[in-house]
C-alpha positions in Angstrom: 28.5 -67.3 -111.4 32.3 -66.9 -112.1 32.7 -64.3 -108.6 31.0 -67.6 -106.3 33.5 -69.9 -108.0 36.6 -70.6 -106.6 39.5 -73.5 -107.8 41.0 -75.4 -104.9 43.9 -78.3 -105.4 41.6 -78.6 -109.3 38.2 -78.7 -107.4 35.9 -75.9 -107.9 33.6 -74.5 -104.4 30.6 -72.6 -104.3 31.9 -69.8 -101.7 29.0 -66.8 -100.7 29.5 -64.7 -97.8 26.3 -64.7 -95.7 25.3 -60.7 -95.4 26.1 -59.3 -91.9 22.5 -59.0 -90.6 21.7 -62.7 -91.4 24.8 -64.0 -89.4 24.2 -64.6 -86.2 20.7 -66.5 -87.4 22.1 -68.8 -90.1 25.3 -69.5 -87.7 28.1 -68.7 -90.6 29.9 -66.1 -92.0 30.2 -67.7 -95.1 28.2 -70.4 -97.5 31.0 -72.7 -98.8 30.5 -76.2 -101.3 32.5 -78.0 -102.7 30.6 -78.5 -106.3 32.4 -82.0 -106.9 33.9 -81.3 -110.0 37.7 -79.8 -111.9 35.2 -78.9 -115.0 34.2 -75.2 -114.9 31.4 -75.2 -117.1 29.1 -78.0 -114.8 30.4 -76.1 -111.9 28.9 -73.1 -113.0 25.3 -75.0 -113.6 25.5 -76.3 -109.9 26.7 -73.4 -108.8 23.6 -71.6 -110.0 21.3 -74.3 -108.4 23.0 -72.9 -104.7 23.0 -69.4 -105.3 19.0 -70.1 -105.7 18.5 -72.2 -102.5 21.3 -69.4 -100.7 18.5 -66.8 -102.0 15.6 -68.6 -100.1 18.0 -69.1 -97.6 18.5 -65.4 -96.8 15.4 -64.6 -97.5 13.8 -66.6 -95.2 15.9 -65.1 -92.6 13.8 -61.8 -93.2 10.7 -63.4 -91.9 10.0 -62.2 -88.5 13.7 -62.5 -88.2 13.6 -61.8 -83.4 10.7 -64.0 -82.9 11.4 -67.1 -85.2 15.5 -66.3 -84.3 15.0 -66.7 -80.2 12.8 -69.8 -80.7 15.6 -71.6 -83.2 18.7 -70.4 -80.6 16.2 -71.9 -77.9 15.5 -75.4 -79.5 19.9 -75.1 -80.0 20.3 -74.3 -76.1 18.2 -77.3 -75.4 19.9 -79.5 -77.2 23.0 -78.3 -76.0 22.3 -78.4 -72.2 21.2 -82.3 -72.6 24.3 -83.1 -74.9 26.1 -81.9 -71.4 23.5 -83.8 -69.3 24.1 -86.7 -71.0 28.0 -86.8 -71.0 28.1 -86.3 -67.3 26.1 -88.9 -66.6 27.7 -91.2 -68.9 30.9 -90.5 -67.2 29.6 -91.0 -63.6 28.6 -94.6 -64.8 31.9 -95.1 -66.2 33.6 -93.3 -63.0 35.9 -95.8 -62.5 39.1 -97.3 -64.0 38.5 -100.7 -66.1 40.8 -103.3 -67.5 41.4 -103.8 -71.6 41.6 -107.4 -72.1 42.5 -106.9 -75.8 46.3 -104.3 -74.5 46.4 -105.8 -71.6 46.3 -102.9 -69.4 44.4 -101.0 -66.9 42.7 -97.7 -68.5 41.2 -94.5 -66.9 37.5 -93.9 -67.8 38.9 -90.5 -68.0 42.0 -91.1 -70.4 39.4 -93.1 -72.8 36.5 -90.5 -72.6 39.3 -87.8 -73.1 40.3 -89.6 -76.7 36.6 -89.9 -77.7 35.6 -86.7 -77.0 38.7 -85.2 -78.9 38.3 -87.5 -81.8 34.5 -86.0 -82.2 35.5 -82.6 -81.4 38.0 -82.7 -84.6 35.0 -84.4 -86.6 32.9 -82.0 -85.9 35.5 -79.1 -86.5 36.4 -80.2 -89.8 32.8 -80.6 -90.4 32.7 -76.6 -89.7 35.1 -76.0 -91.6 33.9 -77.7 -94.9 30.5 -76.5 -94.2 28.8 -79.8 -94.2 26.8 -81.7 -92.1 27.7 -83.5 -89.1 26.7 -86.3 -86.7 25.0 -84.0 -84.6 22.2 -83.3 -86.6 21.3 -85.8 -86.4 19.9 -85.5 -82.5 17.8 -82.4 -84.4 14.7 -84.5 -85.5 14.7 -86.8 -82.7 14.5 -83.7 -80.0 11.9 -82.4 -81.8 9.6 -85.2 -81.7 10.3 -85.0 -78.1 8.5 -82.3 -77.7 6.0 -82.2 -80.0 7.3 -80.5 -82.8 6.4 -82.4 -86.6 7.3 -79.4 -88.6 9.5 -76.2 -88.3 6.9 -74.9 -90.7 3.7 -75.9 -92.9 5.6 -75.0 -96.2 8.3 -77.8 -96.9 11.1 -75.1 -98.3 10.7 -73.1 -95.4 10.8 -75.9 -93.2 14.0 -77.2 -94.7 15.4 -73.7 -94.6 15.1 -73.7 -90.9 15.8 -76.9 -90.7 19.5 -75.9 -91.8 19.5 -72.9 -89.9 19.4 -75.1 -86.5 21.5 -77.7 -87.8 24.1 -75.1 -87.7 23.3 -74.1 -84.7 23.1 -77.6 -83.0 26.6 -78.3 -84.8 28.4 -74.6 -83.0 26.5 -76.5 -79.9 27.9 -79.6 -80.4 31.3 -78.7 -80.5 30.9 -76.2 -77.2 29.6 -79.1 -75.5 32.7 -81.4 -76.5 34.9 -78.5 -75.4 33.0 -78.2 -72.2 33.8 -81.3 -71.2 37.1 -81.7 -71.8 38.1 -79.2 -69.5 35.1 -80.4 -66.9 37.2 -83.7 -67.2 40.6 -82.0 -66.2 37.9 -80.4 -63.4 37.5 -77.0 -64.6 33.6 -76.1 -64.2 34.2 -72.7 -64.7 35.2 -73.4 -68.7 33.3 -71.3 -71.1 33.0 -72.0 -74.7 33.9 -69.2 -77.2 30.4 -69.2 -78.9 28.7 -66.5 -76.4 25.4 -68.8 -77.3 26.1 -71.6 -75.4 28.5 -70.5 -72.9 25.2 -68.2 -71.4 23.9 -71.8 -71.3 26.2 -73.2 -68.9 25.8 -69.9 -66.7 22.2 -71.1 -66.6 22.4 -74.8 -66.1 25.0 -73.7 -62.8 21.7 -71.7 -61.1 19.6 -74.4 -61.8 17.9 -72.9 -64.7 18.2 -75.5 -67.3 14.6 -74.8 -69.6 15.1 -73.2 -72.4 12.7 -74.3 -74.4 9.2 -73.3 -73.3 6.4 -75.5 -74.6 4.1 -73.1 -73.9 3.6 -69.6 -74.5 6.9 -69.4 -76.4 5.7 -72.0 -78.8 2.5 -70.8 -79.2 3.8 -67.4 -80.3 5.7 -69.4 -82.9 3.3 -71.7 -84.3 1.5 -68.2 -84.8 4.6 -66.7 -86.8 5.3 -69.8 -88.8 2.5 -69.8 -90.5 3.1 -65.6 -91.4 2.9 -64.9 -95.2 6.4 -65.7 -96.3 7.9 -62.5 -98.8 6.7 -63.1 -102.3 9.9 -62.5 -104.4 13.6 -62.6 -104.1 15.4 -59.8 -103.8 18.4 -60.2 -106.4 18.3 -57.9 -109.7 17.8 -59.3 -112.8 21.6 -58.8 -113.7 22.8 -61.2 -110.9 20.2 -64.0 -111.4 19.6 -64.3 -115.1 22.8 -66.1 -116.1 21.6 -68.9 -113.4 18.5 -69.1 -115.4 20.3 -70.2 -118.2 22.6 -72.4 -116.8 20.0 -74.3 -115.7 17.6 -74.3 -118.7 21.2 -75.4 -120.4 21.0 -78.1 -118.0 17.9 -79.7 -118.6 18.5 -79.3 -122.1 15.5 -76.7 -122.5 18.0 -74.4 -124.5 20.9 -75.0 -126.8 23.3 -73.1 -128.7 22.0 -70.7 -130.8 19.0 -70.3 -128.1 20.9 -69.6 -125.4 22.8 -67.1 -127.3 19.6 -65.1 -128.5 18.0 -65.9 -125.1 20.8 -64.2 -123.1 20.9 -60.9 -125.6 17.3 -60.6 -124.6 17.9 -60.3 -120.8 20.5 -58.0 -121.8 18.4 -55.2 -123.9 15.8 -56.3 -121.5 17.5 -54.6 -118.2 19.1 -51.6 -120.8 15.5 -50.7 -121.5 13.3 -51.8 -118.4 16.4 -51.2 -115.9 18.3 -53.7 -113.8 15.9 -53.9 -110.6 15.0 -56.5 -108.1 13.0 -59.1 -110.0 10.3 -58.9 -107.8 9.8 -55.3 -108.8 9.1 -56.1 -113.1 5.3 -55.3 -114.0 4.1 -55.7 -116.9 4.4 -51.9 -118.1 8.3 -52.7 -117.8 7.4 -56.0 -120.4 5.4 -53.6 -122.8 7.7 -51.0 -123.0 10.1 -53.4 -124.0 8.5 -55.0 -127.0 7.3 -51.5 -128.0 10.9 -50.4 -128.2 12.2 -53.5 -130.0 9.1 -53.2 -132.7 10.5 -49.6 -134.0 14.5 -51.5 -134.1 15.5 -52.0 -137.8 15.8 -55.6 -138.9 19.8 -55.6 -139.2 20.6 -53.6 -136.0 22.4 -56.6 -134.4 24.5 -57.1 -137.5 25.0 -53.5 -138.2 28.1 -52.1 -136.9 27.2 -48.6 -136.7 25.0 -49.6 -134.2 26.6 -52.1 -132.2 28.3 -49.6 -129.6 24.7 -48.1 -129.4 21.6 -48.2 -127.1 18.4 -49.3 -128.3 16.8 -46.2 -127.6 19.7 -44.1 -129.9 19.5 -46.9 -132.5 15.6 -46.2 -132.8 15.7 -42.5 -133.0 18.4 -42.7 -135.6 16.2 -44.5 -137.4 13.4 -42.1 -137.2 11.7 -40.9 -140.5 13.6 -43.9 -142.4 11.6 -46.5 -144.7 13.5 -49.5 -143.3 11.9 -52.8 -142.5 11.6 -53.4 -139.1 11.9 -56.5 -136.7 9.8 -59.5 -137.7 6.8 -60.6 -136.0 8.8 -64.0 -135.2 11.7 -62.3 -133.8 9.4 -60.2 -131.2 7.6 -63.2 -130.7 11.3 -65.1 -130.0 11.8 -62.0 -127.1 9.0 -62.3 -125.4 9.4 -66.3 -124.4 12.7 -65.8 -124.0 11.0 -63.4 -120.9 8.2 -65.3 -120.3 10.1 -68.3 -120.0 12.5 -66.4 -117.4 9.9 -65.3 -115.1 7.8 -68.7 -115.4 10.6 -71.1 -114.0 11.5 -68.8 -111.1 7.8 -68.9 -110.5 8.2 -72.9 -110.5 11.5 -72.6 -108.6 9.4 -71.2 -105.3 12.1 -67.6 -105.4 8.9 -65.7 -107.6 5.4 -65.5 -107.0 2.3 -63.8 -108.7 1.5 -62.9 -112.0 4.2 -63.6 -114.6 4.6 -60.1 -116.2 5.4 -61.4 -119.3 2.7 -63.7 -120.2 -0.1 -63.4 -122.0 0.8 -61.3 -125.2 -0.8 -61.5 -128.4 1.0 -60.8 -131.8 -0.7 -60.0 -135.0 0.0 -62.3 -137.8 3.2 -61.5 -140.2 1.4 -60.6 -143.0 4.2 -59.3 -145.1 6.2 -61.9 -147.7 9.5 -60.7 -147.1 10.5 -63.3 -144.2 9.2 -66.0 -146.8 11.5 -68.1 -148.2 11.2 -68.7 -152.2 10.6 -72.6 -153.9 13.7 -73.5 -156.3 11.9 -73.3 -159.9 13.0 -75.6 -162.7 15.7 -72.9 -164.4 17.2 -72.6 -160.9 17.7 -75.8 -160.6 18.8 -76.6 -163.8 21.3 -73.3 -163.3 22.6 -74.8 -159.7 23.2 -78.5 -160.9 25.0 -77.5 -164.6 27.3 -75.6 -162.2 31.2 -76.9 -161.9 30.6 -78.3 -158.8 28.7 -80.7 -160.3 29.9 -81.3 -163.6 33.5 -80.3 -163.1 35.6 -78.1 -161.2 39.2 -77.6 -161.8 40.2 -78.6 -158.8 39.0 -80.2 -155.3 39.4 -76.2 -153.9 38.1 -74.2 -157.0 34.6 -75.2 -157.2 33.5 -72.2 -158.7 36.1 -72.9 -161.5 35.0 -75.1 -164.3 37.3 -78.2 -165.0 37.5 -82.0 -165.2 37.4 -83.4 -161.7 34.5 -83.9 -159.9 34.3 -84.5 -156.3 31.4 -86.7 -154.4 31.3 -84.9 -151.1 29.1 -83.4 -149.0 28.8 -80.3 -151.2 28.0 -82.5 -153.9 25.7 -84.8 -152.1 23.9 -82.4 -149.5 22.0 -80.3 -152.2 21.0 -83.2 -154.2 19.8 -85.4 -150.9 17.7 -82.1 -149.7 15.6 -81.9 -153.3 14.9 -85.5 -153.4 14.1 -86.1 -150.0 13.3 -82.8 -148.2 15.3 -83.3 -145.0 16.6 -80.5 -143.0 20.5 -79.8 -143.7 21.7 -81.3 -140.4 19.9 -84.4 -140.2 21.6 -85.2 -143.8 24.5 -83.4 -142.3 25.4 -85.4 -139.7 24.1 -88.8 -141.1 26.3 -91.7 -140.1 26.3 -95.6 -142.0 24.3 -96.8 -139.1 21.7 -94.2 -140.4 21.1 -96.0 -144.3 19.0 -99.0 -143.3 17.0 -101.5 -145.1 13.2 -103.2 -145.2 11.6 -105.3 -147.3 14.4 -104.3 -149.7 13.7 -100.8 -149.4 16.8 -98.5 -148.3 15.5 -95.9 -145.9 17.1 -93.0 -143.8 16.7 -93.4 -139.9 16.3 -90.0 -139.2 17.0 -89.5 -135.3 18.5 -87.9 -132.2 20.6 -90.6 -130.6 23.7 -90.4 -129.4 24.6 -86.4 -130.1 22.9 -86.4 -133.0 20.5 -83.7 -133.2 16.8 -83.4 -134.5 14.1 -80.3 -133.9 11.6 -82.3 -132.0 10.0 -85.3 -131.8 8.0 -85.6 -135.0 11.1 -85.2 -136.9 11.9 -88.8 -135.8 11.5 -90.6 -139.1 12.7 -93.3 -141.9 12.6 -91.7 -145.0 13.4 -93.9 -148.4 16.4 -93.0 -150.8 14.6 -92.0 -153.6 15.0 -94.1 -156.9 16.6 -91.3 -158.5 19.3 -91.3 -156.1 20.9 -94.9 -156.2 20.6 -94.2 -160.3 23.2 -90.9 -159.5 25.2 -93.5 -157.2 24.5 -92.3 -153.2 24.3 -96.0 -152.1 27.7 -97.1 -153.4 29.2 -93.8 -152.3 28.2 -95.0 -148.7 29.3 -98.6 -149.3 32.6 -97.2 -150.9 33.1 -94.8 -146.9 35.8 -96.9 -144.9 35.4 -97.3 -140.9 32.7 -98.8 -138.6 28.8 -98.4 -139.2 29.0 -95.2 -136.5 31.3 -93.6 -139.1 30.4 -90.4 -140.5 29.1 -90.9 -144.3 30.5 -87.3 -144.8 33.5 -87.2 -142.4 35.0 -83.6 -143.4 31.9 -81.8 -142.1 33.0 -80.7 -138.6 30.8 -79.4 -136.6 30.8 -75.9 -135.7 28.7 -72.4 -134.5 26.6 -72.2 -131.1 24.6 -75.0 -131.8 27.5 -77.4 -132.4 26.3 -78.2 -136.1 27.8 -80.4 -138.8 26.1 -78.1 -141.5 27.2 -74.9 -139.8 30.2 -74.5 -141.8 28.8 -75.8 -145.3 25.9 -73.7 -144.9 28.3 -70.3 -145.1 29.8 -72.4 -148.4 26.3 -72.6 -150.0 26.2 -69.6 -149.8 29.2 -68.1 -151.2 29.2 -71.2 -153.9 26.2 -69.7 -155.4 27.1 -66.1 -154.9 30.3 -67.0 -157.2 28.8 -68.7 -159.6 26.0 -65.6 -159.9 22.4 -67.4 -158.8 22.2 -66.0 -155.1 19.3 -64.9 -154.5 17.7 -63.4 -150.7 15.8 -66.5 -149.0 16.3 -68.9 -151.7 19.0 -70.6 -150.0 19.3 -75.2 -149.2 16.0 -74.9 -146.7 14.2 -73.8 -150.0 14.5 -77.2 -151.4 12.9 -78.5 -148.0 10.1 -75.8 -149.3 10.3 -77.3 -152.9 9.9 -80.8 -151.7 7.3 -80.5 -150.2 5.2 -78.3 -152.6 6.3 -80.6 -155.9 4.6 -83.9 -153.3 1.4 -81.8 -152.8 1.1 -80.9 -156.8 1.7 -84.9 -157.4 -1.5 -86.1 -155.7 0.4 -87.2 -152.5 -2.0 -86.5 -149.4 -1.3 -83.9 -146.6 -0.3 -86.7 -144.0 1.9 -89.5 -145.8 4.1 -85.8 -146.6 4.0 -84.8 -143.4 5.4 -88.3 -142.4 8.6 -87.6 -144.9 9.4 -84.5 -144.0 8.8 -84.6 -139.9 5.9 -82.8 -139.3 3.3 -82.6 -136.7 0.3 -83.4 -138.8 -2.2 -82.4 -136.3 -4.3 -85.4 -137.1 -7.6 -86.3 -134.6 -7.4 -88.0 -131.4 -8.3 -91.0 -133.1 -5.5 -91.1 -135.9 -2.7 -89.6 -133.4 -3.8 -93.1 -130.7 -4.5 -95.7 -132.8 -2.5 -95.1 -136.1 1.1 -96.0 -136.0 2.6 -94.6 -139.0 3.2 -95.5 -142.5 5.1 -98.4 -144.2 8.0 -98.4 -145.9 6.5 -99.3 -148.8 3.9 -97.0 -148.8 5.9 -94.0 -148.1 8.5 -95.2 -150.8 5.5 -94.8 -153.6 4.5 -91.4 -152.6 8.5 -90.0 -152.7 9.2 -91.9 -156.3 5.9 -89.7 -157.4 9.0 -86.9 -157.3 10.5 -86.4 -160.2 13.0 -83.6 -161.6 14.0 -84.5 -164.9 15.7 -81.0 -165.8 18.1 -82.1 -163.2 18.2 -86.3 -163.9 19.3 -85.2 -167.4 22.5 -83.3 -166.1 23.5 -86.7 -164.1 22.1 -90.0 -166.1 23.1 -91.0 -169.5 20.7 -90.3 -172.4 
């Protein structure tokens, strides 16, 4: 969007030029908006939203462009020749000179119409200018009515579109009629406007021929045309439309971060495969050859940087013959919504019609264990929890380092809050006071996404109690002990961080190399393994399917019945089944014997 943008006195415009052929119709050279903002990233979303309705604009001018064109400049003319009807007989009431109680003073009819008329003349100019509306649109619907005309066209976007095409044209009218009279008042009848349109108007209306809009046969040819199939599909390429896509799936909060990233690297290897074509020109070959290609891609080829100054087609052929694992069943899965979704909303936007190319494929299940992530066993733990940073480090910096001091932070609380209560890293993360409540003398977490906090979907909206085992090791007064009001952070040196705007972005690369230097790293047993663990040491306890579904945030799939009438578990209850949880390999590191 960044070539339609353009910063004026700190206000970004939308500015388009109209293509030559579509000119004369649409009554500008140019498409120019100011987008009401100094902040270049919302002016980008809502410069998106008018590039789309310039798109329908233009193409709409393709539709029977002479016929549909003549009637339009007609209904203009019209308008035009009784905006001059009207003024002259308003001044032939108002002929002759009148007396202004409120100056005191005699006044022409001519000197006060003269002052009017220049006053609306410079309205409607600026107006022109500015490309927005004016006053003398509003005559449009009125005239219609007139004569019979309820629509411009059965479908409402087309209608609208020509709706604006003649409001621009009744505007250039407008101000050729204010012109006009102006020099008719200094008595010059031979004055012709500028705009050629109107000025063949007054040629007419001076023989007497002042009908330009036929209610007949003229009409009747239109009514047929207006109601012509419309063109199916916009004629921008994928490269210039796919960006506005995102900005408005951004928008409406559809896609975030990380998504929007992964999302927009799609459309990319999309076009280098399928070719960067009119969208209306995508089948669903161009779709299958696609995922065909990315399916023979090794699974580190956008980390690798041998290949990152490579096609995908070299990439694959280098790869030829080689026992490497390739891209995941998910991660084909993740390409082919991020398409699907593409082609779907400009289906729902009215610029795409048809089949969506990119619907209806089927993936085989991922059979293969080696996108599974592995459950922390008992030495594991027991390795992890005897480590310095937990029993001593030598300093606040050297965790790895085995010492004296011991820190209570978040990398000492977050893997210990994960195992006990199976939460995801950033809703621990970015817990605040506010978030440790209280019930029936029960501390819970309020797991939840308000005010910028941030939670996977709905379901993951929860309380969750502390477990037991957690005021013993001293959570509670470490909350109680955090200075600052209850929206304060209960770990304030997380920051947040990556696409996605994260508080555990940044510890989650320190978890990482924390166990990597204190030699237990191991491939997919990483902090969303105790979420993994959690849940698997409930199940083993005797807790049922749904009261652990209720602590960890998941969609339980229950019947219609359960999912209407049930309305969730108590606090107590859902304090029972977590104290069921025990880990006493680890509680002996922490509580006195």
């Amino acid at each position: 969007m960044g070539r339609y943008l353009q910063n004026q006195s700190g206000v970004f415009y939308f500015r388009r030029k109209v293509p030559f052929e579509f000119r004369e119709r649409i009554g500008v050279t140019e498409i120019k908006r100011s987008l009401g903002t100094c902040a270049r990233k919302l002016a980008k979303i809502r410069a998106a939203q008018l590039y789309l309705i310039s798109e329908r604009l233009f193409e709409y001018a393709k539709m029977n462009p002479k016929q549909t064109n003549n009637y339009i400049q007609n209904i203009a003319k019209e308008i035009f020749s009784r905006e001059i009807e009207k003024w002259e007989i308003n001044f032939a009431l108002k002929s002759e000179d009148v007396y202004c109680e409120e100056t005191n003073t005699i006044e022409s009819s001519k000197s006060s119409t003269r002052v009017l008329m220049h006053s609306m003349l410079d309205i409607e100019k600026s107006a022109q200018q500015a490309n927005k509306g004016s006053f003398s649109a509003l005559n449009i619907e009125p005239f219609l009515s007139s004569v019979g005309i309820e629509r411009l066209h059965d479908d409402e976007n087309e209608n609208q579109a020509m709706l604006q095409i003649l409001a621009r044209l009744v505007q250039r009218g407008q101000i050729s009629a204010f012109e006009t009279m102006l020099a008719r008042l200094d008595g010059d009848y031979s004055f012709r406007p500028d705009d050629r349109l109107f000025s063949m108007v007054l040629d007419k209306i001076d023989l007497g021929e002042s009908d330009f809009f036929s209610t007949d046969g003229e009409k009747e040819n239109f009514d047929q045309s207006k109601n012509s199939p419309t063109p199916s599909r916009v004629s921008a390429r994928f490269s210039e439309i796919y960006e506005i896509v995102i900005s408005q799936m951004k928008e409406t909060d559809q896609w975030k971060g990380q998504t929007v990233n992964q999302n927009r690297t799609t459309f990319e290897r999309f076009m280098e495969v399928a070719g960067d074509k009119p969208v209306s020109e995508y089948e669903k070959p161009d779709i299958t050859k696609f995922i065909n290609l990315m399916r023979k891609l090794p699974k580190d080829w956008g980390r690798s940087i041998k290949s990152r100054d490579l096609s995908i087609q070299q990439i694959v052929k280098n790869n030829e013959g080689k026992n490497q694992d390739t891209l995941a069943v998910n991660t084909l899965k993740r390409h082919q919504r991020a398409l699907n979704k593409f082609f779907s909303h400009l289906l729902n936007e009215g610029v795409f019609v048809g089949e969506n190319p990119a619907s209806g494929y089927k993936f085989p299940k991922d059979t293969s264990r080696r996108g599974k992530r592995k459950a922390w066993t008992s030495e594991k733990l027991e390795s992890l929890f005897s480590s310095p940073n937990w029993q001593g480090t030598k300093s606040r910096s050297q965790r790895t380092k085995p010492g004296n001091v011991i820190t209570k932070d978040a990398k000492y609380w977050l893997p210990l809050l994960a195992l006990y209560h199976g939460c995801r890293l950033e809703e621990m993360a970015q817990l605040r006071k506010s978030d440790i409540q209280s019930e029936n003398g029960i501390s819970f977490f309020y797991i939840n996404g308000e005010d910028g906090r941030q939670i996977k979907n709905l379901q993951s909206e929860r309380r969750v109690p502390v477990h037991p085992t957690m005021i013993k090791f001293g959570f509670l007064d470490y909350v109680n002990n955090i200075t600052g009001q209850s929206e304060s952070s209960i770990f304030p040196e997380l920051k947040t961080g990556g696409a996605d705007t994260k508080f555990g972005f940044a510890y989650s690369k320190w978890f990482a190399r924390y166990r990597q230097g204190i030699g237990i790293f191991e491939e997919k047993l990483d902090f969303h393994s105790f979420r993994h663990t959690f849940i698997t040491e409930l199940v083993n306890k005797g807790v049922s399917r749904e009261t652990v579904e209720a602590l960890v945030g998941h969609d339980s799939g229950e019947s219609t019945t359960t999912s209407v009438y049930f309305k969730g578990f108590t606090i107590e209850n859902l304090a029972i089944a977590i104290a069921k949880l025990e880990w006493p390999e680890v509680e002996k590191l922490f509580l006195p014997k």
